[in-house]
N, C-alpha and C positions, 0 to 999 in steps of 0.2 A: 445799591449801585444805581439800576437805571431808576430812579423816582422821576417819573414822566410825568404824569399828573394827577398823581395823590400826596399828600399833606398827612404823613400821620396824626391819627386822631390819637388827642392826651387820655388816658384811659383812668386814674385816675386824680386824687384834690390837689394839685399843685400846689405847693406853698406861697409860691410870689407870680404863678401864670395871671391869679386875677387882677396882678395892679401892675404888670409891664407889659405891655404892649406892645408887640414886634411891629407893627407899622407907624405905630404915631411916638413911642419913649425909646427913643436913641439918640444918635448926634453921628454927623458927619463927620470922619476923617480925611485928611489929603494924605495921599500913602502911594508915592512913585505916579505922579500925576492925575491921580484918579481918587472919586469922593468915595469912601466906602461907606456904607451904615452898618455900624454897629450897636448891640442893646446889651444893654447890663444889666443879670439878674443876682441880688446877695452881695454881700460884703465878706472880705477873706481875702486869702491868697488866690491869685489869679487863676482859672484855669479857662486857655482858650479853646473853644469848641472850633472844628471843622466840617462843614456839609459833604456829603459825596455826590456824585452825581458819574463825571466833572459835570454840574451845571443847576446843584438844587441850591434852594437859598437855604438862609439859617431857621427856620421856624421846621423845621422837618425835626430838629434836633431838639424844641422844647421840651419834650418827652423827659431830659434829664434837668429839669430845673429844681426837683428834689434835691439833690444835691448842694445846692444852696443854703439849706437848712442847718449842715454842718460846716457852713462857717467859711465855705468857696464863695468869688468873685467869680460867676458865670460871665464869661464875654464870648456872647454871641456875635458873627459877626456876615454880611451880605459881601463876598469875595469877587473882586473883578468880573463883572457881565452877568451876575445874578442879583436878583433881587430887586430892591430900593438903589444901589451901586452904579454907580457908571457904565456904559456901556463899554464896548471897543468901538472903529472905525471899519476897523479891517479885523476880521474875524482869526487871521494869522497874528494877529496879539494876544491871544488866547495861549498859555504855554504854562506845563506846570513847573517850571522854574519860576513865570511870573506870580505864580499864587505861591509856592512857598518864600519868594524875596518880601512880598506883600506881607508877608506872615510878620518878619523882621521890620519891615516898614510900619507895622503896626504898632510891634511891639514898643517901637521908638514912639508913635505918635502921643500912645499911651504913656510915655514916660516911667516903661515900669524896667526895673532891672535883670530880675530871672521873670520867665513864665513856665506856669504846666501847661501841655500841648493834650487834646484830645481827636483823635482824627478819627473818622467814622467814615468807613468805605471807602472812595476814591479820597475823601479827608484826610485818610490815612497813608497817602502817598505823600500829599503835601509834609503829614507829623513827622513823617522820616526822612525827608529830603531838608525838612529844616534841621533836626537831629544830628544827619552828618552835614550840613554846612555850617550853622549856628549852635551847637549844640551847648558852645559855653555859657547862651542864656538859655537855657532849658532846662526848665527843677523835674521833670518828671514827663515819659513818653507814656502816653495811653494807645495801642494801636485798637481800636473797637473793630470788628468783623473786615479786616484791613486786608489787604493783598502785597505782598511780598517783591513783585516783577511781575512783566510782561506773562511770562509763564503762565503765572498764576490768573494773570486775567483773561487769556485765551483757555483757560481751562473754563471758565466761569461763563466763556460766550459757549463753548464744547457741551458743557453743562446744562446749560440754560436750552440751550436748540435740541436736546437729547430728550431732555425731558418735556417737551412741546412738543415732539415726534411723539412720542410714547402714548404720551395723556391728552392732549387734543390735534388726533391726526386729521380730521379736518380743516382746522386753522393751517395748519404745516401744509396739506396738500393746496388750502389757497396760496400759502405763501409761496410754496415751490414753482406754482405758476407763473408769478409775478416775475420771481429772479430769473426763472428761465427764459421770459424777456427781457432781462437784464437789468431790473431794479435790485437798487442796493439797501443798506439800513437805512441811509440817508432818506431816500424817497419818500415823501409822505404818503403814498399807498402802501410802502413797506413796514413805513411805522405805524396805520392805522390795523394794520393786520395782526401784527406785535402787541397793540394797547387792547386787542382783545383778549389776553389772559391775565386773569384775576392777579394782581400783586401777590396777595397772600396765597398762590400756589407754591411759588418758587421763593421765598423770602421769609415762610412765619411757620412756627411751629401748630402755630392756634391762631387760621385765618382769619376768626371772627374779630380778633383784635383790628383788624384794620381795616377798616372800611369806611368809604367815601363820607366825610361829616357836613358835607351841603354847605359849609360855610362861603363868604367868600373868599375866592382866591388871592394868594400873596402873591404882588404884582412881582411878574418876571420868576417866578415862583423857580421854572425850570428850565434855562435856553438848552434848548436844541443845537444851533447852529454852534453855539460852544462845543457840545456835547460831544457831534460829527468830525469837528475840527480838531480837536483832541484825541478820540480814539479811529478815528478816519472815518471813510466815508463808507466802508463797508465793516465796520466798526464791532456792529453787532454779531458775524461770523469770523469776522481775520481784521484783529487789534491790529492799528495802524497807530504812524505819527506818533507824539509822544508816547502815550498809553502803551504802545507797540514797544516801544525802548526803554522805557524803565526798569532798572535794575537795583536792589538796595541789600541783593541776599549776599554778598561779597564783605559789606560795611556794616552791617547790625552787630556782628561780634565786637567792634570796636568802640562802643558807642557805650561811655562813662555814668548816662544819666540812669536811675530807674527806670526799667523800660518792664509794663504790663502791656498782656497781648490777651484781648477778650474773642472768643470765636462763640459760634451756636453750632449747637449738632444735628438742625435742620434747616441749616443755610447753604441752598443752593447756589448758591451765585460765590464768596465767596467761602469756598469747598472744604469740608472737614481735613479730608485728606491733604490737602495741600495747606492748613493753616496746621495743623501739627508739625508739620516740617520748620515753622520759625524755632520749634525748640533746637533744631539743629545751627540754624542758620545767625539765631539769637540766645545762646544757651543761658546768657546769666538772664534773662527777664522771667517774672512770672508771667507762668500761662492759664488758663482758666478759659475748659471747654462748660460753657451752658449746656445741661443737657434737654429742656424743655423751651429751646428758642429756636430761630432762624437766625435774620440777618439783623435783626433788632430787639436783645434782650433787654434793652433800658426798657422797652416796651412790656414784652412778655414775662421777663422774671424781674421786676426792677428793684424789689428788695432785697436780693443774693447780687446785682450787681452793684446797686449802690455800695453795699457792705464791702464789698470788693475795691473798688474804686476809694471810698473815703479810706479804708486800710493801708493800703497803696500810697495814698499819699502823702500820709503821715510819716513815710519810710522818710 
């Protein structure tokens, strides 16, 4: 969810990472007034990837370009106010109806008829908002360590602040200072307080996987001011604004397409506990808990996910 400013490191031999390029081999779309960049890895049936954040670009996700290999159409792609993409004017254009409409707006630009959707973390709001709107072009739902509603993602801030009390009560007793002069997530001393715990605490089953690859950084890699504007300004303890109102656990049982739902069973943010509950909420999808992940098993287990996923979509 929050990828502030790390870039997963590819772990290992990609099949096509060494000859496509996420900054220099893609092409500009126009998609509801705005350029987006997207990059295509493999030939195949389409399957579009989604960043989470709200606010990381697409290279966070090259981790799955194995996948490629069996014969998918990887479209990576840089969503409204990340990345190489357009910016806003007014940061009140930021709205997750606008990135799931964008989805469909793509999909036309692309001229393709159905698509598979893969949505990864807040991605995964977009893959289901497009599911019950558009669902009649959608060959196949992938929710990856996705969240279900609002619920579920004030459980993941409940979570996230629980387990930062617990394991570094020094950082927590600066932070608690700061708020109790009335900074919010927003504030850049509240966020520089926050980017002092390690990703791979609350995120990986096996933190050595991720760690900082000194590369340089992908421009616009992760907006912030998206990020605050979307789950509000005090975001990081009490989900606001959109983030705050989303609800899809009412409409998943209705929904025609194959629907696979991938969780980890050491992912913090979003919570074991509460990703089991899609089996209620979404009974005919498969579900598939990783038991040696976090929040990114394409990362830590990727040959039991792969195998999962190309299964899937042969349905």
């Amino acid at each position: 969810m929050r990828c502030t400013t790390l870039i997963l490191v590819l772990l290992h031999s990609l099949l096509y990472a060494q000859t496509v390029n996420s900054e220099t081999d893609g092409k500009y779309y126009t998609v509801n007034g705005a350029k987006l960049w997207v990059v295509t890895v493999g030939k195949g049936d389409p399957l579009v990837l989604i960043a989470g954040g709200p606010g990381g670009a697409h290279p966070g996700l090259r981790s799955f370009d194995p996948l490629a290999a069996s014969g998918h159409r990887l479209i990576y792609f840089d969503a409204f106010g990340r990345g190489k993409s357009d910016t806003a004017k007014a940061v009140t254009e930021y709205t997750l109806q606008r990135d799931v409409d964008d989805l469909e707006g793509l999909r036309i630009a692309l001229k393709l008829d159905k698509i598979s959707v893969l949505g990864h973390s807040y991605g995964s709001l977009v893959a289901q908002g497009y599911a019950v709107k558009y669902g009649a072009h959608l060959s196949h739902l992938i929710i990856a360590n996705g969240f279900h509603s609002f619920v579920m993602w004030q459980e993941n801030d409940d979570n996230y602040n629980r387990e930062i009390k617990t394991n570094y009560p020094e950082v927590w007793a600066e932070l608690m200072q700061v708020r109790e002069k009335g900074a919010v997530s927003s504030d850049q001393q509240h966020q520089d307080i926050y980017g002092r715990i390690p990703y791979g605490f609350l995120y990986a089953y096996n933190p050595e996987k991720f760690v900082p690859t000194g590369k340089k950084p992908y421009p616009n890699s992760f907006n912030t001011r998206l990020y605050y504007q979307m789950v509000g300004k005090d975001g990081d303890f009490i989900v606001g604004n959109d983030i705050g109102n989303f609800d899809y656990r009412k409409q998943l049982k209705d929904l025609e397409m194959p629907v696979l739902i991938i969780a980890g069973r050491y992912d913090r943010v979003a919570v074991p506990w509460m990703q089991v509950k899609y089996k209620d909420y979404c009974p005919q999808a498969q579900f598939v808990m990783f038991e040696k992940s976090g929040h990114n098993p394409q990362v830590e287990e990727p040959e039991k996910e792969f195998e999962v996923i190309n299964g899937f979509l042969k349905k």
